[in-house]
Each structure stands twice: as structure tokens, then as C-alpha cells.
C-alpha positions as a LaTeX table, in Angstrom:
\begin{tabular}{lrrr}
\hline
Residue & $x$ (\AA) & $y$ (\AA) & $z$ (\AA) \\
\hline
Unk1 & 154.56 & 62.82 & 181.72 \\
Unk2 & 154.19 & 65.39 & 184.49 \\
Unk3 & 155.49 & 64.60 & 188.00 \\
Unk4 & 154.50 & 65.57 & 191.36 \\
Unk5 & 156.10 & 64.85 & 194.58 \\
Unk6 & 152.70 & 64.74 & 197.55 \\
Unk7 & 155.08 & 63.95 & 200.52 \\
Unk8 & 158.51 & 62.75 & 202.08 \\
Unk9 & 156.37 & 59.41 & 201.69 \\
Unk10 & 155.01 & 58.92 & 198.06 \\
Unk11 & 155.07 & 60.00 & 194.86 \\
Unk12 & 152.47 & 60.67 & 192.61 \\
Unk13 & 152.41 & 61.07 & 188.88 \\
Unk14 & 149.83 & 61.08 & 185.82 \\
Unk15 & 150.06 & 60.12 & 182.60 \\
Unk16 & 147.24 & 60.39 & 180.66 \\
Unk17 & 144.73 & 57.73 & 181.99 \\
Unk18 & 146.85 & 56.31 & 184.41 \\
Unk19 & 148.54 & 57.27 & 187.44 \\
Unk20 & 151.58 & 56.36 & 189.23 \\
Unk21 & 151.74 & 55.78 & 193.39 \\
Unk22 & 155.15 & 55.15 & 194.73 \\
Unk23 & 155.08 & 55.14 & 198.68 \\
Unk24 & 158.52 & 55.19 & 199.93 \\
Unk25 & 160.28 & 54.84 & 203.29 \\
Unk26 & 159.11 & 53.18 & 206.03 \\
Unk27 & 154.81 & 53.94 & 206.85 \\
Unk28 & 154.49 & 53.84 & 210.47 \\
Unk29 & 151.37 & 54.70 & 212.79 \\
Unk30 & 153.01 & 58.21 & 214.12 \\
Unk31 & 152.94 & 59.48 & 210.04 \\
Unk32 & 149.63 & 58.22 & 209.24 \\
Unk33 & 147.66 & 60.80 & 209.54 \\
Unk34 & 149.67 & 63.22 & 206.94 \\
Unk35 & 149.86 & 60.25 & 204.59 \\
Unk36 & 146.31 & 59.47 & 205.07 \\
Unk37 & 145.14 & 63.15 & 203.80 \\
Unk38 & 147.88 & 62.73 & 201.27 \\
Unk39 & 145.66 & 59.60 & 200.02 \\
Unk40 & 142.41 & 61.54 & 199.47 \\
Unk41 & 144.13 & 63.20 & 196.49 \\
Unk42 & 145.59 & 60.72 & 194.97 \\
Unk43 & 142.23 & 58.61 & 195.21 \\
Unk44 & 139.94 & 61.72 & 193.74 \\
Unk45 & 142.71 & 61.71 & 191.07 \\
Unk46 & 143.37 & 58.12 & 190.29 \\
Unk47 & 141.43 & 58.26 & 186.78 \\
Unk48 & 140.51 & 54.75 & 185.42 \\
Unk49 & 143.63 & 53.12 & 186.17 \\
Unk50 & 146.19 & 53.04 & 189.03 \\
Unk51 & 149.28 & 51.45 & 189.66 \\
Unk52 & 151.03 & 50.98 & 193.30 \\
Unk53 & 155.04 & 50.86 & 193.07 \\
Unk54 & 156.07 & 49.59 & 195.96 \\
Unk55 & 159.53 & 48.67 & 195.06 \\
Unk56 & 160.67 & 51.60 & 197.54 \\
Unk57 & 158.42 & 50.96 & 200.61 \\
Unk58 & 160.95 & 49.92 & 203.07 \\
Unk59 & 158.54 & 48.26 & 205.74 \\
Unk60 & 155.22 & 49.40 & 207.33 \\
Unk61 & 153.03 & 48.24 & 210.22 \\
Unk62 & 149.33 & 47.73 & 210.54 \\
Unk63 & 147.96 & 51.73 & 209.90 \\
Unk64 & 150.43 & 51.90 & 207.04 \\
Unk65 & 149.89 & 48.74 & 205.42 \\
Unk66 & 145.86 & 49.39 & 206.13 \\
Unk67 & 146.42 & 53.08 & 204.66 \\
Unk68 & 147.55 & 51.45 & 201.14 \\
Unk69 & 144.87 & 48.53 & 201.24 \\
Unk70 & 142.07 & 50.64 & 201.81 \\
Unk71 & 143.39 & 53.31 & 198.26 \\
Unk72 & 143.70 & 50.46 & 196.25 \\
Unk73 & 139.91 & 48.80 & 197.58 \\
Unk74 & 138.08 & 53.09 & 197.21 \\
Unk75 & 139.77 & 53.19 & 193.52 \\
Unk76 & 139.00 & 49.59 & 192.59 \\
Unk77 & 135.20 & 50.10 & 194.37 \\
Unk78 & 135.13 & 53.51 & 191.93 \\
Unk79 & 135.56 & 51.42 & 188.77 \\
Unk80 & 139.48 & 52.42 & 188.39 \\
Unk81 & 141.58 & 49.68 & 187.37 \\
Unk82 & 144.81 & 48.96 & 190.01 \\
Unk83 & 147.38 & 47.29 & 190.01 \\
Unk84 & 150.14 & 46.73 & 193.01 \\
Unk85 & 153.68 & 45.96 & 191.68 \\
Unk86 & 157.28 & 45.51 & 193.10 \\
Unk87 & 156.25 & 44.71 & 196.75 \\
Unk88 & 158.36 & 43.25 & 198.89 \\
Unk89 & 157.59 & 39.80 & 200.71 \\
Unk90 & 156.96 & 41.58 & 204.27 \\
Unk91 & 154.82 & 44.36 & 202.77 \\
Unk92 & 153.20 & 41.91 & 200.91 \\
Unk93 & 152.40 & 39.68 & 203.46 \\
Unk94 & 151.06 & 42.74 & 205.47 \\
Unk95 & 148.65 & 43.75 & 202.62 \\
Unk96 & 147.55 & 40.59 & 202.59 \\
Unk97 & 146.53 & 40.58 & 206.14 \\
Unk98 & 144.98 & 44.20 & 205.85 \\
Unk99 & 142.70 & 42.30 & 203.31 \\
Unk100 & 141.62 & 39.27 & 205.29 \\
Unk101 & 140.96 & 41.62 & 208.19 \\
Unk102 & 138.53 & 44.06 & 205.94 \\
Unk103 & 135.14 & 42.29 & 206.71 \\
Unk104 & 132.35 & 44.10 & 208.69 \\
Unk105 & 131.65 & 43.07 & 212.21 \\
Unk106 & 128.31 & 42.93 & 213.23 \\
Unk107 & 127.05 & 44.38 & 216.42 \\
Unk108 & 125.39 & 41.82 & 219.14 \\
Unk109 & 121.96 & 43.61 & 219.64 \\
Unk110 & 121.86 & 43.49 & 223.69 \\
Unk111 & 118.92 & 41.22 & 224.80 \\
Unk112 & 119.75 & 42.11 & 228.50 \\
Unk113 & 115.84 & 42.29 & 230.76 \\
Unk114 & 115.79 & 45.77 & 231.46 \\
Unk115 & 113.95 & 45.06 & 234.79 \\
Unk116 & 118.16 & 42.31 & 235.08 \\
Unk117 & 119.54 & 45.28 & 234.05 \\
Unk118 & 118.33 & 47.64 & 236.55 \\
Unk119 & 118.23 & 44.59 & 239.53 \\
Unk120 & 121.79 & 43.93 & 238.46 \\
Unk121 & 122.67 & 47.39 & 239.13 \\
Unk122 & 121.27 & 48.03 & 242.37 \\
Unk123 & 123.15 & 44.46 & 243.75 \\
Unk124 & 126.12 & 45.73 & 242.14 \\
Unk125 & 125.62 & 49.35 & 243.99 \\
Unk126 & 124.76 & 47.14 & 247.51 \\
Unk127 & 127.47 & 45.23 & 247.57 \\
Unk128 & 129.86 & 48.05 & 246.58 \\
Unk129 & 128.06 & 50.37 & 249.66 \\
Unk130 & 128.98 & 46.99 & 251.89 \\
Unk131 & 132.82 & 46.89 & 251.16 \\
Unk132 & 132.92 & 50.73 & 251.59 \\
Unk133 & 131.18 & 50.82 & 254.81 \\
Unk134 & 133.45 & 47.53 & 255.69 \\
Unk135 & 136.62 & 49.07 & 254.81 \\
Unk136 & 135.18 & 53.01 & 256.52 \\
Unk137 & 134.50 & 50.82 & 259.50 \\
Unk138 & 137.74 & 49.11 & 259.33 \\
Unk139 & 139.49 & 53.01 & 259.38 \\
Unk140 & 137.67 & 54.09 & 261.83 \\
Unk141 & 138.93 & 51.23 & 264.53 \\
Unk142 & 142.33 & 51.81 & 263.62 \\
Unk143 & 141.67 & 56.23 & 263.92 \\
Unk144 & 140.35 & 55.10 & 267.25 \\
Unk145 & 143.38 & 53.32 & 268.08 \\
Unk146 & 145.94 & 55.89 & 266.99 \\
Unk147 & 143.84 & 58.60 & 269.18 \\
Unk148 & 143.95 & 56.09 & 272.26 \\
Unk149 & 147.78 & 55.91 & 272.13 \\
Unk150 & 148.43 & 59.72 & 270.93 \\
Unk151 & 146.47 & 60.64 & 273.96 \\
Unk152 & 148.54 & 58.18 & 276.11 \\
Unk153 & 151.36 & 59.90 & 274.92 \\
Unk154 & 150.94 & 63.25 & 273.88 \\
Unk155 & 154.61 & 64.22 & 273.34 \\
Unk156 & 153.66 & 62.42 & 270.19 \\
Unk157 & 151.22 & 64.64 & 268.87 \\
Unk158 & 152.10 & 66.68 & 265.88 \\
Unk159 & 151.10 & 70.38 & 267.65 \\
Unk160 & 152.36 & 72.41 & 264.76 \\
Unk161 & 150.47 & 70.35 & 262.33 \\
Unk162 & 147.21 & 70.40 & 264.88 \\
Unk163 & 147.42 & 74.52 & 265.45 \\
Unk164 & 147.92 & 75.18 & 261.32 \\
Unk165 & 144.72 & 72.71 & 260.64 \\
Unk166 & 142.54 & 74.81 & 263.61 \\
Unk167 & 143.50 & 77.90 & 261.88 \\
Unk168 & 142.90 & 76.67 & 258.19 \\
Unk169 & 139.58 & 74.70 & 259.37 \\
Unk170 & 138.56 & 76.57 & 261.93 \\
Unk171 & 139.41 & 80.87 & 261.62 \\
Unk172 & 139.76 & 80.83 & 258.30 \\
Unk173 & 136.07 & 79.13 & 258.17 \\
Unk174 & 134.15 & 81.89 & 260.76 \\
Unk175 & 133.54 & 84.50 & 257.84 \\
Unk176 & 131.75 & 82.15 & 255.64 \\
Unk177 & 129.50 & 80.43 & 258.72 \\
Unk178 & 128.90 & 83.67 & 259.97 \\
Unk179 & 127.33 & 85.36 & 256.91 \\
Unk180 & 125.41 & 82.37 & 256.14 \\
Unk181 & 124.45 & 82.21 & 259.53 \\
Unk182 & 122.85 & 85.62 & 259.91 \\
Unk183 & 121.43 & 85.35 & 256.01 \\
Unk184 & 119.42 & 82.52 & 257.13 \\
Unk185 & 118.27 & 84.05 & 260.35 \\
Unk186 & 116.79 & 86.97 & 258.80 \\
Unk187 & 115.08 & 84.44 & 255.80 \\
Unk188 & 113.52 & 82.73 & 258.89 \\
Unk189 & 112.34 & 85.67 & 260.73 \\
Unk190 & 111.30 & 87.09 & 257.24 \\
Unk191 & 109.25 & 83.98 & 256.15 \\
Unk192 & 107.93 & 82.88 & 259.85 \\
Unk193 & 106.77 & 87.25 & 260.31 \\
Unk194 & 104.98 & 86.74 & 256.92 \\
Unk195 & 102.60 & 83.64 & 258.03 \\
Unk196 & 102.84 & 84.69 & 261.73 \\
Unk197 & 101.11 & 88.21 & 260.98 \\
Unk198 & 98.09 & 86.30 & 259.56 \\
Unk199 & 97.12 & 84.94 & 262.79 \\
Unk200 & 98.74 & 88.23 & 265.16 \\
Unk201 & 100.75 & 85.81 & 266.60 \\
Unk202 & 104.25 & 87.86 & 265.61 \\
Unk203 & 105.80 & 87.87 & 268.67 \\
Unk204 & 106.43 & 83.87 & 268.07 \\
Unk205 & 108.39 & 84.46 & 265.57 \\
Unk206 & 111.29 & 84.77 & 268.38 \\
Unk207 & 110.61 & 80.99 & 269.46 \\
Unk208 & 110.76 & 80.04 & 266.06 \\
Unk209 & 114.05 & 82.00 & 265.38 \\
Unk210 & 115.75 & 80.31 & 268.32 \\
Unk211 & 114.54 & 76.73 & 268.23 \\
Unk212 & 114.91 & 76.27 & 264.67 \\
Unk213 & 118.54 & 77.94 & 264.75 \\
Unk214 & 119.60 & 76.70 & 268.40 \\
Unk215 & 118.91 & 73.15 & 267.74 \\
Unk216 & 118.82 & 72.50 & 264.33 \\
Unk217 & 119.53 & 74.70 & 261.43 \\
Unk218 & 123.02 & 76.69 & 262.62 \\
Unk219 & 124.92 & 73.27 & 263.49 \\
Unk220 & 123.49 & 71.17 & 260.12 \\
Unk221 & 124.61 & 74.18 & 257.91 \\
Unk222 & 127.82 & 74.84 & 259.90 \\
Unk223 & 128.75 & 71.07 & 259.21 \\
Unk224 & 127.46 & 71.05 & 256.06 \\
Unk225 & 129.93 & 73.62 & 255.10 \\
Unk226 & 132.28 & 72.11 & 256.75 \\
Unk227 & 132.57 & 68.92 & 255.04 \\
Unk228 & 132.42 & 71.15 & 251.81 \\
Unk229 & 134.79 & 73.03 & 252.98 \\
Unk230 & 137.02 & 71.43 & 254.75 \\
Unk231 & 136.64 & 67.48 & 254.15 \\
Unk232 & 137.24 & 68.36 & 250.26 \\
Unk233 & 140.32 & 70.01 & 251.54 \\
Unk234 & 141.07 & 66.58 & 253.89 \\
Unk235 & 140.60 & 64.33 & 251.26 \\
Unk236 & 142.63 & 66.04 & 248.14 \\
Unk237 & 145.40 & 67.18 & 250.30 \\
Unk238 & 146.30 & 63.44 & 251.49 \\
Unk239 & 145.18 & 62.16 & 247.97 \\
Unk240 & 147.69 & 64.44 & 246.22 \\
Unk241 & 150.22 & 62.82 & 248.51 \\
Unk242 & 149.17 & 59.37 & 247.75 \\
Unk243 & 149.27 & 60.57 & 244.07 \\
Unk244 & 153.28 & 61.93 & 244.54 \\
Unk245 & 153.89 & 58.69 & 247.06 \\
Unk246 & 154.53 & 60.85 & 249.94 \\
Unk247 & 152.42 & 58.58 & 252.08 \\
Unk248 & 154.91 & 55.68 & 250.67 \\
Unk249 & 157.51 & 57.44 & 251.46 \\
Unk250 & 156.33 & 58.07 & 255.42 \\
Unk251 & 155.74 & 54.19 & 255.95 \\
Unk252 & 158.97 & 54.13 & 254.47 \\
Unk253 & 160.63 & 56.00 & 257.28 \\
Unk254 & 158.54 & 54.15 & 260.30 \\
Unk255 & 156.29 & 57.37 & 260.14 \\
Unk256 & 152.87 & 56.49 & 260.71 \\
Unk257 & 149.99 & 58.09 & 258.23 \\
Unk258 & 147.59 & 58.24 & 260.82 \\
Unk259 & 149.69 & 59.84 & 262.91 \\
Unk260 & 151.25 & 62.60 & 261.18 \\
Unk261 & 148.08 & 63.42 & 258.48 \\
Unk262 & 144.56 & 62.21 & 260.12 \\
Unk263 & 145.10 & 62.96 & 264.02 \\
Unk264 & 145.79 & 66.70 & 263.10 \\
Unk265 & 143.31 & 67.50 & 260.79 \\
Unk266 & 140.39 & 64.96 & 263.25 \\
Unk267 & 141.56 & 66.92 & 266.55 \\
Unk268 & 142.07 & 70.26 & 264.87 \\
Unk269 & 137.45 & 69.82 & 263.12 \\
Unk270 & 136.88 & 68.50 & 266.78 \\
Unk271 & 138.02 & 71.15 & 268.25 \\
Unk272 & 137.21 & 74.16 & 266.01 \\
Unk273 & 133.49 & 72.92 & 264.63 \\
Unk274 & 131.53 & 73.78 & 268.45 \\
Unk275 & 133.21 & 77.11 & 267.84 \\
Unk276 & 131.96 & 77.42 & 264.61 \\
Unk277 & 128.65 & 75.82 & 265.76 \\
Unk278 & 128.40 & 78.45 & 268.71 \\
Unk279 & 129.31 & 81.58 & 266.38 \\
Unk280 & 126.64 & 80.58 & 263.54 \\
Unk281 & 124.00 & 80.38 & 266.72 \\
Unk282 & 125.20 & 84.32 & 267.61 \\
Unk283 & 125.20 & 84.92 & 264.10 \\
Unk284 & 121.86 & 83.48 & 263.07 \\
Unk285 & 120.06 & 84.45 & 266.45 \\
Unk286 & 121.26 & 88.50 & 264.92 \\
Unk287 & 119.83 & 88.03 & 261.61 \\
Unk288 & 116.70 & 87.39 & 263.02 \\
Unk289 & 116.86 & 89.70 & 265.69 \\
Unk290 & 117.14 & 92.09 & 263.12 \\
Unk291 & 114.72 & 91.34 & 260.46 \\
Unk292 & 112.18 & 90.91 & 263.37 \\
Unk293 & 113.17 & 94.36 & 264.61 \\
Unk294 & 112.65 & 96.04 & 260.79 \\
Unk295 & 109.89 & 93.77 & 259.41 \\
Unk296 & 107.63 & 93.30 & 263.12 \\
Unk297 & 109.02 & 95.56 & 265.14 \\
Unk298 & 110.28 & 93.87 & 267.74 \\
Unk299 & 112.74 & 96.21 & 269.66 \\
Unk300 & 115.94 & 94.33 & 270.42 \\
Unk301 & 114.94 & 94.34 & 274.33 \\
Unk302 & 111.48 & 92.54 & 273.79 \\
Unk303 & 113.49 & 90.34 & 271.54 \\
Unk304 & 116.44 & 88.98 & 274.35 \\
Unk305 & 113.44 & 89.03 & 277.06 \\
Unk306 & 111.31 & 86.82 & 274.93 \\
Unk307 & 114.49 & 84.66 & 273.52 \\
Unk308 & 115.65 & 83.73 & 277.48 \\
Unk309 & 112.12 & 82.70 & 278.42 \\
Unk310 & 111.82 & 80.00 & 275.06 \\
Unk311 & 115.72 & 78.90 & 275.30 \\
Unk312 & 116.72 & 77.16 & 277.99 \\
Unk313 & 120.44 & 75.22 & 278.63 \\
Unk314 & 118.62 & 72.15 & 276.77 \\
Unk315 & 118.13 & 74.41 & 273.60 \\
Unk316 & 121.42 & 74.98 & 273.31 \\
Unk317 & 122.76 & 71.65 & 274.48 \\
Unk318 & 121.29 & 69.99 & 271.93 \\
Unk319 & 122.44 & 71.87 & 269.13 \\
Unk320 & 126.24 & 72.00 & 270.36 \\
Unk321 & 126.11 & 69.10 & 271.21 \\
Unk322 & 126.09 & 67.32 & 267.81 \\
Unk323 & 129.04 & 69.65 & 266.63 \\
Unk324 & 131.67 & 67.29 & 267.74 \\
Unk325 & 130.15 & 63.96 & 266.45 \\
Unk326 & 129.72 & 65.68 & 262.94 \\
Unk327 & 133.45 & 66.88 & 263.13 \\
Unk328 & 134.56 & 62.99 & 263.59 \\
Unk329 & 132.12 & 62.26 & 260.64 \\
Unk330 & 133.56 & 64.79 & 258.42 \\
Unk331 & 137.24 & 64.52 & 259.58 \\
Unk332 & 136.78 & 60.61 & 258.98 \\
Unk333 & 135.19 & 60.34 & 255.94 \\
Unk334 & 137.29 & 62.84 & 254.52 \\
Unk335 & 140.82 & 61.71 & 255.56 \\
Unk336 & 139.26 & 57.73 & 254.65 \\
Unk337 & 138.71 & 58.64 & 250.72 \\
Unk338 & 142.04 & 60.61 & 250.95 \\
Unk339 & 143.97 & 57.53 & 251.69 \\
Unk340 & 141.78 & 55.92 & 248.78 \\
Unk341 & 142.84 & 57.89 & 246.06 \\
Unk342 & 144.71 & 56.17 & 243.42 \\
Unk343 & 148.21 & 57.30 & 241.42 \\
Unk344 & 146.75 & 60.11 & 239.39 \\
Unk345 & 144.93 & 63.10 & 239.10 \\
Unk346 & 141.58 & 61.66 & 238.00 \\
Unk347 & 141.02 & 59.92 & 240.91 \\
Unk348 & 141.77 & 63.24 & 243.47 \\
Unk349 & 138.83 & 64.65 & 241.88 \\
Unk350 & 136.48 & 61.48 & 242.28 \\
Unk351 & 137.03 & 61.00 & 245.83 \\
Unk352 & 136.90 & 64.21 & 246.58 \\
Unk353 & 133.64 & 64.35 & 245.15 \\
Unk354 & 132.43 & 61.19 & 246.66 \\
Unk355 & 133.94 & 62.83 & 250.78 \\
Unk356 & 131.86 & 65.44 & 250.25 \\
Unk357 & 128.30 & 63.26 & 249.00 \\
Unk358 & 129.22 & 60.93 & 252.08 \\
Unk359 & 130.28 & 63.20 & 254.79 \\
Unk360 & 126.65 & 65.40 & 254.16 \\
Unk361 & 124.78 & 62.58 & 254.10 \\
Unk362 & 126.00 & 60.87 & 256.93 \\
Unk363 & 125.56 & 64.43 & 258.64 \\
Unk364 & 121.80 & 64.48 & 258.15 \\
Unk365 & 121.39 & 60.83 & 259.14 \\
Unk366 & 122.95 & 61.76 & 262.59 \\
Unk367 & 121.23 & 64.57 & 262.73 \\
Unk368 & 117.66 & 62.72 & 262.00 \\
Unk369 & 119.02 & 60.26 & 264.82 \\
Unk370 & 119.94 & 62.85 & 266.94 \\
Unk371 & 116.72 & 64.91 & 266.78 \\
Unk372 & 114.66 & 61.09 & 267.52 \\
Unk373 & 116.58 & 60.71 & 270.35 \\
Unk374 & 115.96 & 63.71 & 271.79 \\
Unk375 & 112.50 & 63.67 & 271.09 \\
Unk376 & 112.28 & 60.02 & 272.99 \\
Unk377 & 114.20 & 61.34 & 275.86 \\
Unk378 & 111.49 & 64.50 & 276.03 \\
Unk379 & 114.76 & 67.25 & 275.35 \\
\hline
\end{tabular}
């Protein structure tokens, strides 16, 4: 009779037509999967009859007790004889369950109306969209409150903290705006010279260049970069300190959250975004200076002489004067689904996501509102 020892955990032994399996020890969930490959030896080399000592397994749980069950049912369902010897009355008792417990489920074929299904979901999504916009309104009052009383007293306000965030959100942000700025000056000039030419109307192309950037497009891509930029940044910096229970830890000490994280970062984006809205006009109103100069050429002079007569105050007004509306939208929204985030890292990401989806969506809503308005008014 030759002998082989497969593991710490069995032993395993042939003898002509039959073969020996002695588990030993104690078979516990953290070991099963060595045992387990263990296993798919000794059941390729059972032969036609196989016989389970278990007068040395100490004790085993559920995997290890299901481990043995399921050798001795793959011999027995092979046409090998087995036979299970020696147990003790726990390990017994455990086998036995293993057995009762081997039955197939079936699988409840889902009946669900796909037309419920898809109803179902959109209540589901409307009634989730109402407790946000409850809870984002709720925020808001109480933002509105803290800037009420930091303005009442302003020895309050955090200026360190307010002159880092104007730097991070505001000069740190000018190279970006400004190169997408003039890149989509010169597209317009570019695209509006192409069509313009057809009709020798070129020298429009300056009205389109600064209406299109003046009121509209430099603001909703300066705030749209903005929320990307820096209401990601809002909402993961305060979420990683809901995550390590820093914000715990300032209610703790009487510190106020709203005071020492959103103020800041809301007056610092109020601030800094009709800066960054006034560069990306300069910036954009170049690009197209320029591309109309090399693609129509339209000297630079032409160009400011035809650019004073189209915009007026009102041209600019209404462009600059959305900056500081979207700045509360972003600085809001962003700091709101900061103080959301749940205890771990999973969540940072999610909300961070989700700041950025609402911030640029509620940006072009205002903006649609804005641009109604203005077209009721006659501006």
C-alpha cells in the first residue's frame, strides 16, 4: 500500500481499487480553497471505491463540511462506491445538513410589465429629484443665512481660507479659460468667414464674434469649466473630510461647517468667476480678431471700429452679468453634495460625479432663463 500525504489537511492513499481519504484538523472557510483543489485529485483518482476517515477531523463549518459532502456526492454520481466512517457527532451532524441543503433552487422568471417597469422607474427617479431639490433648497436657506450674519460680522470671516480659494479657483483657473477662450473665438470667426463669404457679407463676421462671445458663449464655457473644475474640487475636498470625520470633529468644537468650508470657497467663485468671465471675453474677442485678420482680412483697426459700433454696455452687461449667479450655482451645488458624501471612498467619487452633472445643468437652465428674459425686456 503506497501512501501520499496531499496537504496539512488530508491524507490520501490507494490500494489497489480503493482509496483512502483522511481529512484532519479543523476545515474552516479561510483553508477552503487549497483543500478544495486538493479534492479534484483525489476525486479524478478515487477508482471504484472510496472511503472517508474522519476519525481525525477535529470540527469544520459550513465550506468545510460542504467541501467533503460534495467529494463523496461527484464519486458516488461517477459510479465509485463510498463510504464515510469514524465521524464524529458534530461533523456528522454538519454533513448531514450539507445534504439536506443540496437541492437546486429554481429561479422566479420575472413577470414584471415592462411598460411597470419603466413607469416605476421614472416615479422612483421623480420622487428622488424632489427630496434632492428639497434638501438643495433646504442648504441653500441656511448658506443664505450664514452669509447674512458673516457679512454682519465680518471679523468672522475666514480671510486666509477666502484668499487661498480665489487663488486656487480663480488664478490658477485663467490659463485654462483663456486658451479655450481664444480657441473658440477663432472656430467662430473660422466657421461664421466660411458661410459669410458666400453671401460677401464678411465683414459681419465681427458682430457675430462679439455677440455670440459677449453674451453667451465666453460666460457658459467659463462656468462650465468652472463647475468641472472647481465644484469637483468643492465637493471631494469637503467629502474627504466627511469621509475622515473632520466635519464631526468641527461641530464638535462649536465650529460651524458652513462657516469655515462653504463661505470661503462661495465668496472666493463669486468673486473670481466675473474675472474669469471678463478675461475669456478678451480672450475669445482675440481669437477671432485674429482668424478674421488671416482668413478675411480684416486688419485689426477695421476690426475694433466695427466691434464698438455692434457692442454696446448692454452686450457686455448681459454676459457678466450672469457670472455671479452661476458662481452661487456652482459653489452651492458643489459644497451641497460635499456635505452628502458618505464614510468611504466610493461615495467621494459618486457625488463628485453627480456636482458636476448638476452644477452644468443648472448652468444652462439659467442661462436659457437668462437669455428669455433678456429677450422679453428687449436687451
Amino acid at each position: 500500500m503506497t501512501e501520499v500525504e496531499a496537504s496539512p489537511y488530508m491524507r490520501f492513499a490507494r490500494d489497489g481499487d480503493t482509496a483512502v481519504l483522511a481529512p484532519s484538523g479543523d476545515w474552516r472557510v479561510q483553508d477552503a480553497a487549497r483543500i478544495d483543489a486538493e479534492l479534484g485529485r483525489v476525486q479524478r483518482e478515487a477508482g471504484q471505491r472510496l472511503v472517508v476517515d474522519l476519525q481525525r477531523l477535529h470540527s469544520v463549518d459550513t465550506a468545510g463540511a460542504w467541501l467533503i459532502y460534495r467529494t463523496i456526492r461527484d464519486v458516488h454520481a461517477a459510479g465509485g462506491a463510498v463510504d464515510a466512517v469514524n465521524a464524529s457527532p458534530g461533523v456528522a451532524q454538519m454533513l448531514q445538513q450539507a445534504a439536506r441543503n443540496d437541492r437546486q433552487c429554481e429561479v422566479e422568471p420575472n413577470w414584471e410589465n415592462p411598460l411597470l417597469h419603466i413607469v416605476g422607474r421614472v416615479g422612483r427617479a421623480t420622487i428622488s429629484t424632489g427630496r434632492d431639490a428639497r434638501s438643495l433648497i433646504a442648504f441653500v436657506g441656511a448658506v443664505t443665512e450664514a452669509v447674512i450674519l458673516s457679512l454682519l460680522r465680518p471679523w468672522r470671516i475666514r480671510w486666509t481660507s477666502l484668499i487661498h480659494n480665489i487663488e486656487q479657483t480663480t488664478l490658477n483657473a485663467v490659463p485654462i479659460i483663456s486658451l479655450i477662450s481664444f480657441l473658440i473665438g477663432v472656430v467662430l470667426a473660422y466657421q461664421g468667414s466660411q458661410q459669410l463669404l458666400k453671401f460677401g457679407a464678411q465683414i459681419f463676421v465681427v458682430d457675430l464674434i462679439a455677440i455670440s462671445v459677449l453674451r453667451e458663449i465666453a460666460i457658459l464655457l467659463t462656468a462650465i469649466v468652472v463647475a468641472g473644475r472647481s465644484g469637483s474640487a468643492f465637493t471631494a475636498q469637503i467629502g474627504s473630510m466627511n469621509v475622515n470625520e473632520e466635519v464631526d470633529a468641527m461641530r464638535t468644537l462649536g465650529l460651524d461647517p458652513l462657516e469655515v468650508l462653504v463661505l470661503p470657497r462661495l465668496l472666493a467663485l463669486v468673486i473670481g468667476m466675473p474675472i474669469l468671465a471678463f478675461i475669456a471675453d478678451i480672450m475669445g474677442l482675440l481669437g477671432g480678431g485674429l482668424m478674421a485678420w488671416l482668413s478675411l482680412d480684416i486688419s485689426p483697426r477695421i476690426f475694433l471700429d466695427r466691434l464698438q459700433s455692434t457692442a454696446d454696455f448692454w452686450t457686455v452687461f448681459t454676459g457678466l452679468v450672469k457670472a455671479p449667479v452661476f458662481a452661487v450655482v456652482i459653489a452651492v451645488v458643489g459644497c451641497f453634495e460635499g456635505m452628502r458624501v458618505e464614510r468611504n471612498a466610493e461615495s467621494v467619487g459618486r457625488r463628485t460625479t453627480v456636482a458636476v452633472v448638476k452644477a452644468i445643468f443648472l448652468v444652462i437652465v439659467i442661462d436659457a432663463a437668462f437669455s428669455i428674459f433678456f429677450g422679453i425686456i428687449g436687451v
